[in-house]
GUZA-335973 format. One line per field, with one value per residue (C-alpha): residue number from 0; residue in one letter; x, y, z. Coordinates in Angstrom, 1 decimal. Layout:
<rs>
nr = NUM_...
rest = A_...
px = X_...
py = Y_...
pz = Z_...
</rs>
This chain:
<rs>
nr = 0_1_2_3_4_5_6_7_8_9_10_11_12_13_14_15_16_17_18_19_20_21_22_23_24_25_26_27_28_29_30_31_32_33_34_35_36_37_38_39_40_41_42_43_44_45_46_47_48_49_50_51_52_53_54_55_56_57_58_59_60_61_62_63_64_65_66_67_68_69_70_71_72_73_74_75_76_77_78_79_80_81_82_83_84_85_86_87_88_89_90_91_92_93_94_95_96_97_98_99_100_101_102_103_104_105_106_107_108_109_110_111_112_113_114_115_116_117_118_119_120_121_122_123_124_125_126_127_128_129_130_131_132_133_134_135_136_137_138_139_140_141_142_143_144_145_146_147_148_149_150_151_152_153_154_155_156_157_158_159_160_161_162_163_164_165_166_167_168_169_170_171_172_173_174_175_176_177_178_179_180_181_182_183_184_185_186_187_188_189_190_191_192_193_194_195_196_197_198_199_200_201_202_203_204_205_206_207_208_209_210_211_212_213_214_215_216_217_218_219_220_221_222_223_224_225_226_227_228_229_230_231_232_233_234_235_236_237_238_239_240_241
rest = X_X_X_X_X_X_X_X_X_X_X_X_X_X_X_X_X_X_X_X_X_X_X_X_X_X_X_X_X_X_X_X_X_X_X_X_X_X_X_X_X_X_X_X_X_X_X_X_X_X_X_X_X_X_X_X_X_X_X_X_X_X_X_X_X_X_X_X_X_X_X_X_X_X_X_X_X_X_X_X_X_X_X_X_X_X_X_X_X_X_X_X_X_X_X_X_X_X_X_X_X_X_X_X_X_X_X_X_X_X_X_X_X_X_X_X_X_X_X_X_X_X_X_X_X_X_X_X_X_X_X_X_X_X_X_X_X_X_X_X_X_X_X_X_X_X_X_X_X_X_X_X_X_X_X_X_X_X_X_X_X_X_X_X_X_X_X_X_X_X_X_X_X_X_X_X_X_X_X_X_X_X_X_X_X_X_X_X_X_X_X_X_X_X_X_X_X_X_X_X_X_X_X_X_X_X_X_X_X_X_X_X_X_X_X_X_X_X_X_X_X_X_X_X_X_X_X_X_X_X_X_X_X_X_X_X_X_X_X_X_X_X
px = 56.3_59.2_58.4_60.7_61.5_63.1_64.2_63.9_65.3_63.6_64.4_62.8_64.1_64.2_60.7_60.2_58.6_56.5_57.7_56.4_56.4_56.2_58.6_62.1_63.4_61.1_60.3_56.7_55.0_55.0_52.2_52.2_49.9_48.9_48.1_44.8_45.3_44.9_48.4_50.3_49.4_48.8_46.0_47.1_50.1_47.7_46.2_49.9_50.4_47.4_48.3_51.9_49.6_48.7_51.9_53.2_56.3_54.2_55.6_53.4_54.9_54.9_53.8_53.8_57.8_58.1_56.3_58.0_56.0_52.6_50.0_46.4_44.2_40.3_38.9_40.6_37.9_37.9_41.3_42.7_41.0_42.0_45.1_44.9_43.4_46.0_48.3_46.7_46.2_50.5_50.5_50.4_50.4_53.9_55.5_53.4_54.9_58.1_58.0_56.2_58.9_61.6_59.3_59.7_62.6_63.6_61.4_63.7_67.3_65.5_65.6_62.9_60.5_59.8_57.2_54.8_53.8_49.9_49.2_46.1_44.6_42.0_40.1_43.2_45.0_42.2_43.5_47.3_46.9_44.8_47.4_50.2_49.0_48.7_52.2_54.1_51.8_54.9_55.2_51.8_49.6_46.6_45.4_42.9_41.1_38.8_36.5_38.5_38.7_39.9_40.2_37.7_38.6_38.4_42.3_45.1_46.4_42.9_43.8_41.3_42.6_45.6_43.2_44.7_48.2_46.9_47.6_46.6_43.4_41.4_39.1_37.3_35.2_33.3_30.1_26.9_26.7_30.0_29.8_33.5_33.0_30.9_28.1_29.8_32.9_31.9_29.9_33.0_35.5_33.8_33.1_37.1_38.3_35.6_36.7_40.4_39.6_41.1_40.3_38.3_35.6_33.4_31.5_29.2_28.9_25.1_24.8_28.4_29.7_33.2_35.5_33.9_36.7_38.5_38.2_38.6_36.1_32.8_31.5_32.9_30.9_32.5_30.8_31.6_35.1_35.5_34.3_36.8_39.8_38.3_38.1_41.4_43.1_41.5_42.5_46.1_46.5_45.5_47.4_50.6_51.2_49.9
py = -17.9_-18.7_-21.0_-22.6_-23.2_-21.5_-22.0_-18.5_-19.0_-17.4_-18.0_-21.5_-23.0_-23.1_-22.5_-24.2_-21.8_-22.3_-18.9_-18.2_-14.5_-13.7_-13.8_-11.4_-9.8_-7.7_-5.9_-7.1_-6.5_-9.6_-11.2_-13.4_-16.3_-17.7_-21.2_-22.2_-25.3_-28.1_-26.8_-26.7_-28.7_-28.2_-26.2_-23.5_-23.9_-22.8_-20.1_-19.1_-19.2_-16.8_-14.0_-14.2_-14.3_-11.0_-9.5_-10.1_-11.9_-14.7_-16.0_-19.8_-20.8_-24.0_-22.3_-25.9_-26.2_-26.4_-30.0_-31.2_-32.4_-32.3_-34.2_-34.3_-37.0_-35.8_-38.8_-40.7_-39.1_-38.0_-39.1_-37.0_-34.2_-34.0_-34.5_-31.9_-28.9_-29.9_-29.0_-25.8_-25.5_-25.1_-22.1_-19.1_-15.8_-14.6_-16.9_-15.8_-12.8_-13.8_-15.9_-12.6_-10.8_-13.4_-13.4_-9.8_-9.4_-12.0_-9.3_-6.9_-8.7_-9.7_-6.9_-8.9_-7.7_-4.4_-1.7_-2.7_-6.1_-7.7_-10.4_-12.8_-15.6_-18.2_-20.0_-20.4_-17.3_-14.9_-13.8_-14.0_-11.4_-9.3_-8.8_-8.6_-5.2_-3.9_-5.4_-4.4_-1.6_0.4_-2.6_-3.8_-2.0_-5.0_-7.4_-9.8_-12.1_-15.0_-16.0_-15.9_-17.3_-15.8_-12.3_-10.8_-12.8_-12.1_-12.8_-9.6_-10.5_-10.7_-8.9_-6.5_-4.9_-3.6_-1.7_1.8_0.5_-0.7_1.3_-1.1_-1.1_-4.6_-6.4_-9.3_-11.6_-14.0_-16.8_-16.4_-19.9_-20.8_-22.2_-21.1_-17.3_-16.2_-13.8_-10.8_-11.2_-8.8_-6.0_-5.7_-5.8_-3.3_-1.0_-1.6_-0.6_2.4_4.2_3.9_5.3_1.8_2.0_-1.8_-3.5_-6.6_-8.5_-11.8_-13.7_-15.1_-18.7_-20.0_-21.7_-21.9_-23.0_-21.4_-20.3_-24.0_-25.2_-28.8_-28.6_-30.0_-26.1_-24.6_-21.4_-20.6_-17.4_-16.2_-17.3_-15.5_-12.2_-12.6_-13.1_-9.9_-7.9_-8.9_-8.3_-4.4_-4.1_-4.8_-3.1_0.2_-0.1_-2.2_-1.3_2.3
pz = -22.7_-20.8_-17.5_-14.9_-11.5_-9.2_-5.0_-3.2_0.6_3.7_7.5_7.5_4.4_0.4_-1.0_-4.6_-6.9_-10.1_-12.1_-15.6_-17.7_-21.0_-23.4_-23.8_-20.9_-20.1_-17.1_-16.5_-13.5_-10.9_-9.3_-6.3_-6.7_-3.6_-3.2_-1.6_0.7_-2.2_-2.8_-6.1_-8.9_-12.7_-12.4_-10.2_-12.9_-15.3_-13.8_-13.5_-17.1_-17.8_-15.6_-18.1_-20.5_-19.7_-19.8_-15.5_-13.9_-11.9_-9.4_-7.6_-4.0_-2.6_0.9_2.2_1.7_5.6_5.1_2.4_-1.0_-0.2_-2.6_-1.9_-3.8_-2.3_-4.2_-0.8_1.2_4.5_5.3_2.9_3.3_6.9_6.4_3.6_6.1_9.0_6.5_5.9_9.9_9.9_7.8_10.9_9.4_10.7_8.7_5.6_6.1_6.4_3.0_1.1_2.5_0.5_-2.5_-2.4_-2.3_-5.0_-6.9_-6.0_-7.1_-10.8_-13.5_-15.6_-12.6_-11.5_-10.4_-7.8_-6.5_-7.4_-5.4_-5.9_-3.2_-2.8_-0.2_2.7_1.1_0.5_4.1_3.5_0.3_2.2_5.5_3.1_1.7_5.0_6.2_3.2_1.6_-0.1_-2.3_-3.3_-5.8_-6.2_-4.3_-5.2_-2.8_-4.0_-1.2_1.3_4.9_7.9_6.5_9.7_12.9_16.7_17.0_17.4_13.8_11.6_8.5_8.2_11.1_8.8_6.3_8.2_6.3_3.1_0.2_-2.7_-4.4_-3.5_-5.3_-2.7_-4.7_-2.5_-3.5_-2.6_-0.6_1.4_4.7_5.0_5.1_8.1_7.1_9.7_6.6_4.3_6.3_8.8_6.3_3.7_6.9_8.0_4.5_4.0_7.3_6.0_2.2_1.2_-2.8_-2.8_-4.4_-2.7_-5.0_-4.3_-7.3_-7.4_-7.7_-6.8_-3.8_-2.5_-4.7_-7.9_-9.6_-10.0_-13.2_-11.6_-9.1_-9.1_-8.1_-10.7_-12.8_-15.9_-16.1_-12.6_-12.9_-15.9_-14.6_-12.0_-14.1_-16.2_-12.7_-11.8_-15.4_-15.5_-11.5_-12.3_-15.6_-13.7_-10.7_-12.1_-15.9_-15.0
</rs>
């Protein structure tokens, strides 16, 4: 596997990014991993290393560059976790865009990555996958959103007010308990994506909360969270290696 870092610039700065593919110089596919708003650590790292392991170009973000290093220790407490969502609060999705759009086109200047773009998010990002199909849909093939927030909103920019741009199949996986996801989410968006012919699956995973994919949270379901990485693996391999 052959791992490293590497600085992609965009209007607002130098954004430090975790990159890892397989092997030889390929192509492979590339995958944008989104943070969620814990940020970057080892075990996003990970989940980095197992989309390689699969055979893509994956490509992890600091999205928080704008702030400098963030680290978040939630055995603090409160504190820390309000510090930890202001951070989150900073990330408007213009300038999401604007990053994918670097990301993107780092894509496009490497020869080791080609063919479309999958993208996969959690928690914070579970929106920010989700608009960037619809804001860049010549370029994405699969998105995957893991319970994701924000993705049906009352504001001009909610995402699934793009699905009449989309052209990449989606796969939304959401827990059956999760005080972060409204319960208007999933019958709006499935009814916004239906009335576009957006290609899509939604899926509620039965006894999970938010957060069930982490292997280092406390609500963690191995089960669950291995369907979802089986979901995601046969979702890219038709619409990226195909």
């Amino acid at each position: 596997m052959n791992e490293f870092q590497v600085e992609i610039t965009t209007p607002d700065g130098a954004v430090d990014c975790f990159a890892v593919h397989p092997d030889g110089d390929g192509p492979f596919p590339p995958v944008i991993l989104y943070m969620d708003v814990v940020g970057v650590r080892e075990e996003l790292r990970n989940f980095a290393r197992r989309i390689a392991g699969e055979g893509y170009f994956c490509l992890l973000p600091d999205m928080f560059y704008r702030l400098g290093p963030q680290n978040f220790d939630l055995s603090k407490g409160r504190e820390e976790i309000e510090r930890m969502f202001a951070a989150g609060r900073t990330l408007e999705m213009p300038m999401v865009m604007s990053d994918t759009e670097a990301w993107l086109d780092y894509f496009d200047s490497n020869p080791v990555a080609t063919g479309p773009v999958g993208a996969i998010g959690y928690c914070m990002s579970g929106r920010f996958v989700v608009a960037a199909a619809g804001t860049f849909p010549e370029r994405f093939g699969a998105i995957a959103s893991l319970y994701g927030v924000g993705i049906v909103t009352e504001e001009e920019d909610s995402p699934h007010l793009l699905a009449d741009r989309i052209e990449a199949e989606l796969y939304l996986g959401f827990a059956e308990h999760d005080p972060f996801v409204p319960e208007n989410v999933i019958p709006e968006l499935g009814k916004a994506l239906d009335a576009n012919g957006v290609p899509h699956a939604i899926e509620t995973h039965p006894g999970t909360e938010h957060g069930f994919c982490f292997p280092e949270r406390p609500g963690y379901v191995e089960d669950a969270a291995e369907r979802v990485w089986g979901t995601v693996f046969d979702l890219y391999g038709r619409r990226l290696k195909g």
